[in-house]
Every structure is written in C-alpha cells, then in structure tokens.
C-alpha positions in Angstrom: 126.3 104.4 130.2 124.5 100.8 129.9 125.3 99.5 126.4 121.8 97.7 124.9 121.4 95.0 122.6 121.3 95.3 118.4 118.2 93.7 118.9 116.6 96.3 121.3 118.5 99.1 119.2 116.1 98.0 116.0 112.8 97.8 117.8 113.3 100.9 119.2 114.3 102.5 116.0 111.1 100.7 114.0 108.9 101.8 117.2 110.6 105.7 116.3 110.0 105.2 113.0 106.2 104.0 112.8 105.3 106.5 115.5 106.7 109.1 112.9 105.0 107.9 110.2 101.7 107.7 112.2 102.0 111.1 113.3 102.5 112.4 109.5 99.4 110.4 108.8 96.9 111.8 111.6 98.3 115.5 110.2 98.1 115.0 106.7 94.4 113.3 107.4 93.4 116.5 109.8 94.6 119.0 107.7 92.5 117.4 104.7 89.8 117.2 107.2 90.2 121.1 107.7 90.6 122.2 104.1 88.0 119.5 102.7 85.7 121.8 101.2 89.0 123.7 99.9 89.9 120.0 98.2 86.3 119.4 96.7 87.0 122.7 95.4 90.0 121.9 93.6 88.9 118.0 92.4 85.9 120.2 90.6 87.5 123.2 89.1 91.1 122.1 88.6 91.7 120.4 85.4 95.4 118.2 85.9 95.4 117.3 82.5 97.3 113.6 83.0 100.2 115.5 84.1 99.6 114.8 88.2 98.3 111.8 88.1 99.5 110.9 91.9 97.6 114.3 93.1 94.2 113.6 91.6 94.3 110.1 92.8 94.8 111.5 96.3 92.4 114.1 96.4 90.0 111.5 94.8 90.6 109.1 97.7 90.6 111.7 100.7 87.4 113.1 98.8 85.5 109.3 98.9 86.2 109.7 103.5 83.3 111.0 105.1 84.5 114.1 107.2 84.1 112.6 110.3 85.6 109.4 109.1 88.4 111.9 108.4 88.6 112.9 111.5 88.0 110.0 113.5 91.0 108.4 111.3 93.6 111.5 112.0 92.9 111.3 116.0 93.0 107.5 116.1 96.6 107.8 114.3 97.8 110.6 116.1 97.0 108.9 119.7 98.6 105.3 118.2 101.8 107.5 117.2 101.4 108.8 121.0 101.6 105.6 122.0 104.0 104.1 119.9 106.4 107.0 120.5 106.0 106.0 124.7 106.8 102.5 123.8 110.1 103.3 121.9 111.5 105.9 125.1 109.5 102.8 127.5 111.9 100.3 125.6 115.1 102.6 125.1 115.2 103.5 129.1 114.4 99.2 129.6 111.6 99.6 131.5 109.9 96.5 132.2 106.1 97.9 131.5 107.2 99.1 128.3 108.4 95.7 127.7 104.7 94.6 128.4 103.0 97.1 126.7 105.2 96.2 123.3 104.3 92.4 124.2 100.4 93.0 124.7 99.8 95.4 121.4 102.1 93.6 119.1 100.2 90.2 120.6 96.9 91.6 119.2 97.6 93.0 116.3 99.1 89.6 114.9 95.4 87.8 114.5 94.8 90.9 112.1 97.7 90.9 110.0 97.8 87.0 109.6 94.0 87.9 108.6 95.0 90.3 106.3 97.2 88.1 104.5 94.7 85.2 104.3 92.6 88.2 102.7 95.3 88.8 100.3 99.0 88.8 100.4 101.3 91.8 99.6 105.1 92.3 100.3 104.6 95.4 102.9 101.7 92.9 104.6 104.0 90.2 104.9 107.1 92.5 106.1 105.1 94.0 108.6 104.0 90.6 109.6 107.5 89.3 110.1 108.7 92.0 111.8 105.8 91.8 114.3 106.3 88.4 115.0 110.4 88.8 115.3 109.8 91.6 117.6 107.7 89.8 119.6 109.7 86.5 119.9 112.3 89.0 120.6 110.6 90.4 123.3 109.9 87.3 124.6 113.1 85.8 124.7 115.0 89.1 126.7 112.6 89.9 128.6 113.7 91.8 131.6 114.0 90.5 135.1 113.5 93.2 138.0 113.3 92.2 141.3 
C-alpha cells in the first residue's frame, strides 16, 4: 500500500472533519425546519427560568430564520458536506481532479474569508483563513503529475 504525505493525511482529515460538521449542520437546520412550529411552541409556553440559557438563545436564533431560509440553509450545507466529503475520498485515493476541485473551491472561498476579516476579525475567522491558504499552497506545491 502507497504511503501518503503528513501533509495530504491533514487535509484529508480537515476535509473529513468539515464535511462532518456540515452534515450535522444541514440536519440540525432541517430538523428545526420540520419541528418549527413545535419550537415557536416551546420559546412561547416554556418558561427556562435563567437556568438554560444556551437553549433559549438557540431557539431564539433558529426562530428569527424564515422557514424557507431554514431550509434553503440545511440543503445548501448538506450538498457542500456532499461535496466536501468527495473531495476528502478524491484526495485520499490521489486523484488528480480531486486535486483540482480542492484547488478551484478553496481558491474562491479565500476573497470571502479575507473579506470577512477586513469585516471584523475573530480567532476561528483567521484559523480558517490560514488553514485555507496552507492547504492551498500545499496543494499547489505537490500537485500530482499523471501522464
């Protein structure tokens, strides 16, 4: 078995681990989506008494989404985690379009982040950002020559 790079090892594990994350996100967003009358519901008639703060400032945001920006949230994060989760099996099995597709979505999402921290700058905005860029100097660098 072909031994790969630490380098390749880490982007496919951050690839692994954002497409998880992304997919928790489109489910946790589509199941408030399903139950958001059930939620409204509960903001109104359940009093948390300071004692869950973290819930009622949830429920507050999810409530302040309009339902089809609910929705058009949860399938927009589950098709990204799609995609992300193709680019880390694209990358672990060294496949040269992989390779590109990494290069091509990480190259456009770099204007936005650098954008974002113009905007206003946060440690998980500029770890993100770094990582992005390292990935994609990475990529760069090794990338793979097929005849």
């Amino acid at each position: 078995m072909k031994q790969r790079s630490f380098g390749l090892k880490a982007i496919v594990f951050y690839k692994a681990f954002t497409a998880s994350l992304l997919m928790i996100t489109a489910i946790a967003l589509l199941f408030a989506l399903k139950n958001y009358q059930y939620l409204q519901d509960f903001s109104q008639n359940y009093v948390l008494e300071g004692k869950a703060r973290i819930i009622d400032w949830i429920v507050e945001k999810i409530l302040n989404f309009n339902p089809k920006t609910l929705a058009f949230s949860g399938i927009g994060a589950g098709i990204y985690a799609i995609v992300t989760a193709i680019e880390a099996i694209g990358l672990w099995y060294e496949k040269q379009w992989a390779h590109i597709l990494v290069l091509v979505l990480v190259g456009i999402s770099i204007s936005p982040e650098i954008y974002e921290l113009i905007r206003g700058i946060s440690p998980i905005k500029l770890i993100v950002f770094i990582i992005n860029v390292v990935v994609l100097w990475y990529l760069f660098r090794n990338f793979p020559k097929h005849k």
